[in-house]
C-alpha positions as CSV (number, residue, x, y, z in Angstrom):
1,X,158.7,-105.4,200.5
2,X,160.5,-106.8,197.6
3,X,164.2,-106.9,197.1
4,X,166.6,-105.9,194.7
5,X,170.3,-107.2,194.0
6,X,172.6,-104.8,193.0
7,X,175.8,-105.8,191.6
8,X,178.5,-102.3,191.8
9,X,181.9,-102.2,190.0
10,X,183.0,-98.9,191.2
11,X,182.4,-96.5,194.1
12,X,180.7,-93.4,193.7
13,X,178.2,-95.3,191.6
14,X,174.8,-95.9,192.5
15,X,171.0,-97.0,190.6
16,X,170.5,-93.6,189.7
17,X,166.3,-93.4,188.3
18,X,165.7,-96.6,189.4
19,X,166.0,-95.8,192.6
20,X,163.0,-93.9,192.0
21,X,161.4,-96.8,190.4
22,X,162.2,-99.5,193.4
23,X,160.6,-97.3,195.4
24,X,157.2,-96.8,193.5
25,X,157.3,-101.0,193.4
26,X,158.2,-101.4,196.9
27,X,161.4,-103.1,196.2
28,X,164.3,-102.3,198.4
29,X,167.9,-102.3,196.7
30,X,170.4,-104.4,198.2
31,X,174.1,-103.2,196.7
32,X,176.7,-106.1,196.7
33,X,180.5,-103.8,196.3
34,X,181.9,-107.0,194.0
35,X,184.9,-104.6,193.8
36,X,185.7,-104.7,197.1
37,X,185.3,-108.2,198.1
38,X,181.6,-108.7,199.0
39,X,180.4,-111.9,198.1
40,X,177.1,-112.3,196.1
41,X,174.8,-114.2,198.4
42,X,171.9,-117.0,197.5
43,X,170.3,-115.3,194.5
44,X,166.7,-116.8,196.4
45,X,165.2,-114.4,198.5
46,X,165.5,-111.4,195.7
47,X,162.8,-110.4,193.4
48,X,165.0,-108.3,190.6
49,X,168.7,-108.0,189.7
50,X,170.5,-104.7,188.4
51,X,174.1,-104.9,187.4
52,X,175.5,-101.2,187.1
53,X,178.6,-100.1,184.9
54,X,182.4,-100.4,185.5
55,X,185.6,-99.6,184.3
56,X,186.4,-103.6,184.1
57,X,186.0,-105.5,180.9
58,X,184.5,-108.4,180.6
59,X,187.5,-111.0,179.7
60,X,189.2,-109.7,183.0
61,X,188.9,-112.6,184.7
62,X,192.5,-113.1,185.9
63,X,192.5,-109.7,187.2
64,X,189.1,-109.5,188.2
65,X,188.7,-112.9,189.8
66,X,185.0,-112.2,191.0
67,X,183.7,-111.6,187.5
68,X,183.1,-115.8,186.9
69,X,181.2,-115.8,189.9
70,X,179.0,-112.7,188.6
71,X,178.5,-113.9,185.3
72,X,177.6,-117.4,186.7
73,X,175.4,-115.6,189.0
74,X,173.6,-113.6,186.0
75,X,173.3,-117.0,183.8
76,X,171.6,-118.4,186.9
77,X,169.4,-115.6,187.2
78,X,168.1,-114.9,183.9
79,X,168.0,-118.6,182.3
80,X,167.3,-121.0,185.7
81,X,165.2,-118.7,187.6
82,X,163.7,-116.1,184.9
83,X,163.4,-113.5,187.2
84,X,163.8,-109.7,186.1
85,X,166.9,-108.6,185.0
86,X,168.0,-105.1,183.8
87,X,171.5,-104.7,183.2
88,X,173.7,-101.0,181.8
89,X,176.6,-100.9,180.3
90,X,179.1,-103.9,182.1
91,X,176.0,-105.0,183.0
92,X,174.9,-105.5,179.4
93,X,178.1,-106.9,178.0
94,X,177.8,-109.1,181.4
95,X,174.2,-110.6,180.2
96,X,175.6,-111.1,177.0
97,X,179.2,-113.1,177.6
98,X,177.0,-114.8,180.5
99,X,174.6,-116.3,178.1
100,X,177.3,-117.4,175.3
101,X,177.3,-114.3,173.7
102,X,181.0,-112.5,172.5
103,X,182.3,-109.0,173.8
104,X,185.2,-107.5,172.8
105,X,187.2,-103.5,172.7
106,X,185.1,-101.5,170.1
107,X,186.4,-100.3,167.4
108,X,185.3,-96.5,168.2
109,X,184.3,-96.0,171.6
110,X,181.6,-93.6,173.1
111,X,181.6,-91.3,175.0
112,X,178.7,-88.7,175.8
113,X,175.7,-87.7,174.2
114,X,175.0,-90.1,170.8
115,X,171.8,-91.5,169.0
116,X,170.6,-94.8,168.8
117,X,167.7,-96.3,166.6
118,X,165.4,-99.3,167.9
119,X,165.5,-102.5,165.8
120,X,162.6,-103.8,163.7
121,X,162.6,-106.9,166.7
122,X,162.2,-103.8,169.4
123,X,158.6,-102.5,167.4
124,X,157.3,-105.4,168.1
125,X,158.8,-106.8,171.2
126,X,156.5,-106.3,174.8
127,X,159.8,-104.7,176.5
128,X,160.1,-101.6,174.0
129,X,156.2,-101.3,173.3
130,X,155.8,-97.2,173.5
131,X,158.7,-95.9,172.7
132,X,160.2,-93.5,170.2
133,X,162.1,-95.4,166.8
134,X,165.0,-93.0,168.0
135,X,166.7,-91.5,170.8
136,X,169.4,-89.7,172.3
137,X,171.1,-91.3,174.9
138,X,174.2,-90.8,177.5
139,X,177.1,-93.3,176.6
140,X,180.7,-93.8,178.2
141,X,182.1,-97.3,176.7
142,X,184.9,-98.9,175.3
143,X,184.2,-102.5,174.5
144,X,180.9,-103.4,173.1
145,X,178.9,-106.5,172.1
146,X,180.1,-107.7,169.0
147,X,178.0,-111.2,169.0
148,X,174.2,-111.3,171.1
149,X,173.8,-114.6,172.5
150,X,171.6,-116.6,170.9
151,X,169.0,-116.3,173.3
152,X,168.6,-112.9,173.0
153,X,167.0,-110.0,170.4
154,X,169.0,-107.3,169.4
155,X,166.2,-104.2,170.6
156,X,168.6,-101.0,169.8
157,X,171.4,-100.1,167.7
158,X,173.7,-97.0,166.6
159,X,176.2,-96.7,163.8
160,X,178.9,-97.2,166.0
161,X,177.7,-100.2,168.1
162,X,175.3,-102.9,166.7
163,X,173.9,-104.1,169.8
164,X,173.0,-101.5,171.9
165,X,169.7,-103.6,174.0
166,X,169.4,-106.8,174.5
167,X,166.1,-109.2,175.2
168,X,166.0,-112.4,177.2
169,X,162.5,-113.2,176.8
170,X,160.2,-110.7,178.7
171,X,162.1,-111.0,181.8
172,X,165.9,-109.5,181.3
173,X,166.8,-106.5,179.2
174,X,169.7,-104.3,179.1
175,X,171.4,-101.2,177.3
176,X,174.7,-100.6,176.5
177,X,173.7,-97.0,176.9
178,X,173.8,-95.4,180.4
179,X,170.3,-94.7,180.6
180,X,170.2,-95.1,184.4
181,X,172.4,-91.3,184.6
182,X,169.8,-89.1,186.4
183,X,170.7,-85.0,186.2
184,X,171.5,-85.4,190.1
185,X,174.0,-88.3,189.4
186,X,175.8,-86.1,186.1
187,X,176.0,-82.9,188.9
188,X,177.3,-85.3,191.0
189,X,180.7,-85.6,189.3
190,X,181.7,-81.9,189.9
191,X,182.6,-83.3,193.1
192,X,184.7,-86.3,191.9
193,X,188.0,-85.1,190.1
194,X,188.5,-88.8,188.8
195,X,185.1,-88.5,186.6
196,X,186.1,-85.2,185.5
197,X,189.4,-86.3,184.6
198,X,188.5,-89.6,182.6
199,X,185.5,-87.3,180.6
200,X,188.8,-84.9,179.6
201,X,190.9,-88.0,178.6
202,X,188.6,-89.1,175.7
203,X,187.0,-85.7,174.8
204,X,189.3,-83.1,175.7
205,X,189.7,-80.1,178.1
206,X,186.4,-78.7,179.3
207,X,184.6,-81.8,178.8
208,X,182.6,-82.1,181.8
209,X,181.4,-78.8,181.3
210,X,180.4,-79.6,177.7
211,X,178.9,-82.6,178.6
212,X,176.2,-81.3,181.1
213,X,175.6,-78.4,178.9
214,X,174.6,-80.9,176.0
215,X,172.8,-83.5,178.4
216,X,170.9,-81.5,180.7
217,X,168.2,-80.4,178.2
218,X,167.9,-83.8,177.1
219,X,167.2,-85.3,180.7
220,X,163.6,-85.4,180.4
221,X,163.2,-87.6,177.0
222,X,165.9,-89.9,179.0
223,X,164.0,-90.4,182.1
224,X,160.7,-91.0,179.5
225,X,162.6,-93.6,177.7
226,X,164.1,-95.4,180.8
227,X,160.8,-95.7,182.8
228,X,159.4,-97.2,179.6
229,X,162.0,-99.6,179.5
230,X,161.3,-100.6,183.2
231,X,157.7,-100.0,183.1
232,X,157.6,-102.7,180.4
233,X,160.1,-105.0,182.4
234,X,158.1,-105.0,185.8
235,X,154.7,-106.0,183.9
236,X,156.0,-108.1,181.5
237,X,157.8,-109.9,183.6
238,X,155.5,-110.0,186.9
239,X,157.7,-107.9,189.9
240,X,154.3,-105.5,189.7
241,X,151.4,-107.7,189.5
């Protein structure tokens, strides 16, 4: 079996499709809880690395001691060892300040259900081959990539945020767009009053409801699109020979 790193920000929070997707490839998902003190461990033995969302910011670092080690841990990853990468949200403004690259608060955050648009790099880039020119995707940021590393093509953007994926090479990819939200994991925050709460703090009363109301019908073109994306990643980049 193959092995997956799995860098968490936040409890309650969790793969979500990819799951499925590990287990079609045979990899096994190791989580490492950075928030609570777990160390990351010799990056060797694993095949793939997944870093998940957070409410942390990038620039943290006094607060957030452990993100140097995490973003030393993703340059190592993606630019020593070239292994696959896929990173959502944090994990995409991670690749991106990792590599050189410049993330700051966004000027108009997002939160919910918005489009983006693939770049003219994405149409012909091996990572986005198959997809759709546009989508609807599930969002909840507020900071955002303002400058891509130089190593990396811009793949996906919306009016609000220029760089929305990112492309080291075949290898590492990632969206600033949740696109890892399964409908189990968006039920899921019924039960957690927190979620609920932040949703109503930045759209208003109801929100939660409004939200899965909007998103639900949606779910299957979002699971197309994100098993594209990985698809693409796992051949490209080897983990499924």
């Amino acid at each position: 079996m193959k092995r997956a790193l799995v860098f968490q920000h936040m409890d309650h929070d969790h793969p979500g499709r990819f799951t499925d997707y590990f287990a079609e490839d045979g990899i096994v998902p190791e989580p490492v809880r950075l928030f609570e003190g777990q160390q990351i461990p010799s990056l060797a033995p694993y095949d793939f690395l997944l870093v998940l969302g957070g409410p942390q910011d990038t620039w943290q670092e006094d607060q957030f001691p452990w993100l140097i080690a995490e973003k030393q841990a993703i340059r190592e990853w993606v630019m020593e060892r070239a292994k696959p990468y896929f990173g959502v949200c944090l994990g995409h403004q991670l690749l991106a300040t990792a590599l050189g690259g410049e993330v700051a608060p966004a000027e108009t955050g997002e939160v919910g259900v918005f489009d983006v648009s693939l770049t003219e790099d994405a149409e012909s880039h091996r990572l986005m081959q198959g997809l759709d020119r546009h989508h609807k995707v599930m969002q909840w940021h507020m900071a955002e990539v303002k400058r891509a590393p130089e190593h990396a093509r811009v793949l996906a953007s919306s009016p609000l945020t220029k760089v929305q994926a990112l492309a080291v090479g075949e290898h590492a990819m990632s969206t600033q767009f949740h696109c890892e939200l399964s409908p189990q994991t968006v039920a899921s925050w019924s039960s957690l009053p927190s979620y609920v709460a932040n949703l109503e703090k930045h759209r208003g009363e109801g929100a939660y409801q409004q939200l899965v109301k909007e998103s639900f019908p949606l779910m299957p073109q979002m699971a197309r699109m994100t098993k594209a994306m990985y698809d693409n990643l796992a051949t490209a980049s080897g983990i499924r020979k």
